[in-house]
N, C-alpha and C positions, 0 to 999 in steps of 0.2 A: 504494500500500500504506500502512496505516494503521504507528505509528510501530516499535514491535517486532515488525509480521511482516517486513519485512526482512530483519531478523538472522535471524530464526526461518530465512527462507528458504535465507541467508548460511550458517546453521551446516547444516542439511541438506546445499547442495551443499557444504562441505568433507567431510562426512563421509561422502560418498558418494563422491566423489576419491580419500580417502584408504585406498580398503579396495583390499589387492593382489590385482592380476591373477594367473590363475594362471601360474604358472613353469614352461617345458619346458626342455629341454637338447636344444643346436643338434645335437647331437649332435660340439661338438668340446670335449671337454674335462668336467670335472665340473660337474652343474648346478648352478644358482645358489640353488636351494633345497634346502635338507641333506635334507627328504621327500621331494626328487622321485628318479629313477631314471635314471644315466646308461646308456646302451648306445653303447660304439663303434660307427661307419659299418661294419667289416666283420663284427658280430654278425648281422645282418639277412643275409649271404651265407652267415654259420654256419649257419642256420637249416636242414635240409635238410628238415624235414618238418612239418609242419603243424601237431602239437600240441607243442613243445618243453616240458619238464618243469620246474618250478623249482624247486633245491636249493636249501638256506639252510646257511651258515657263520655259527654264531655267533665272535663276539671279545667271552672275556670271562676277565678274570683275565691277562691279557697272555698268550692264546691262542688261536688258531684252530680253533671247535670241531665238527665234527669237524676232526681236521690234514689226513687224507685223504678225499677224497669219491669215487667211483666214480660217472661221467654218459654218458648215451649224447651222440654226435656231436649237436652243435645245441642242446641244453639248457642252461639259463641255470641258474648259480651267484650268489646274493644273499649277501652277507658284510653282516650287520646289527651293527653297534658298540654293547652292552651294556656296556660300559667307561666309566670316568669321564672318559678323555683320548683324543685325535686319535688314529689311526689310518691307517694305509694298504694297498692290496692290492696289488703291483709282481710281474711275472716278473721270475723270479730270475736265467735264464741272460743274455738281453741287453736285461732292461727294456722288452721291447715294447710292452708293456701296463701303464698303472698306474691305480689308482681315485685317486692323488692324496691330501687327506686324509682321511677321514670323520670328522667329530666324532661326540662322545660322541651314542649316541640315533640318530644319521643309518645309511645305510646305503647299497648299492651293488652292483651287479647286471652280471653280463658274460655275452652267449654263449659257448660253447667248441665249438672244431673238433679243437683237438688239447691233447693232454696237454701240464700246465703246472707247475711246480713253482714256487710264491710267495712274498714274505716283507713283512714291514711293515718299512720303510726306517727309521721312526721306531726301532722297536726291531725289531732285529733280530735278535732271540732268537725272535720269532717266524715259523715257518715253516709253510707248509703246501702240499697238492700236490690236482691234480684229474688225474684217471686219465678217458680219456675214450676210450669202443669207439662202432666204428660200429652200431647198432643191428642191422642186417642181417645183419652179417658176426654176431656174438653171437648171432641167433636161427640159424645155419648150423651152427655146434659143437657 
């Protein structure tokens, strides 16, 4: 190679190294990219039917918006953080479940099987709950 294709070449492979891969979540714990979406291991067993629905919770103004959502069995709840600061989504009775923290902009996604009442640890003035019927039994009444 003649004297500056080298480099020329040099600075191509750095910049080709240096663009990241995308990010999944192993599925333990919150992913490692604030856009990606984690779903716990027994969300996938929540699932019971084939098109599950996706509700969205905003958090904004140090609230959970709506506070109650009403979902059928197996439908995924997204709680997206519109607030300036960390956040988090935790069951309330024995923390079985937590999204950990979501920053500001980030966002975070759970199946549900049964009814959950939840709060942000960080601030816990904020509460909220998911009321969850089995689709079946609801279309029966």
């Amino acid at each position: 190679m003649r004297g500056g294709q080298w480099l020329v070449c040099l600075l191509v492979m750095l910049l080709c190294s240096c663009s990241s891969p995308e990010k999944h979540s192993s599925g333990e714990g919150p992913a490692a990219d604030s856009a990606a979406y984690y779903i716990p291991k027994d969300a996938a067993s929540a699932a019971g039917k084939k098109n599950p629905h996706v509700d969205t919770v905003k958090i904004t103004g140090l609230k959970f918006l709506p506070e109650q959502i009403d979902v059928n069995k197996g439908d995924t709840v997204i709680w997206i953080n519109n607030d300036l600061v960390m956040h988090c989504v935790t069951e309330a009775r024995n923390m079985n479940w937590t999204s950990y923290q979501i920053p500001a902009g980030g966002s975070w996604k759970k199946a549900f099987s049964q009814s959950s009442d939840y709060y942000c640890t960080i601030h816990q003035v904020m509460k909220g709950k998911i009321v969850v019927t089995d689709s079946a039994t609801a279309l029966l009444q």
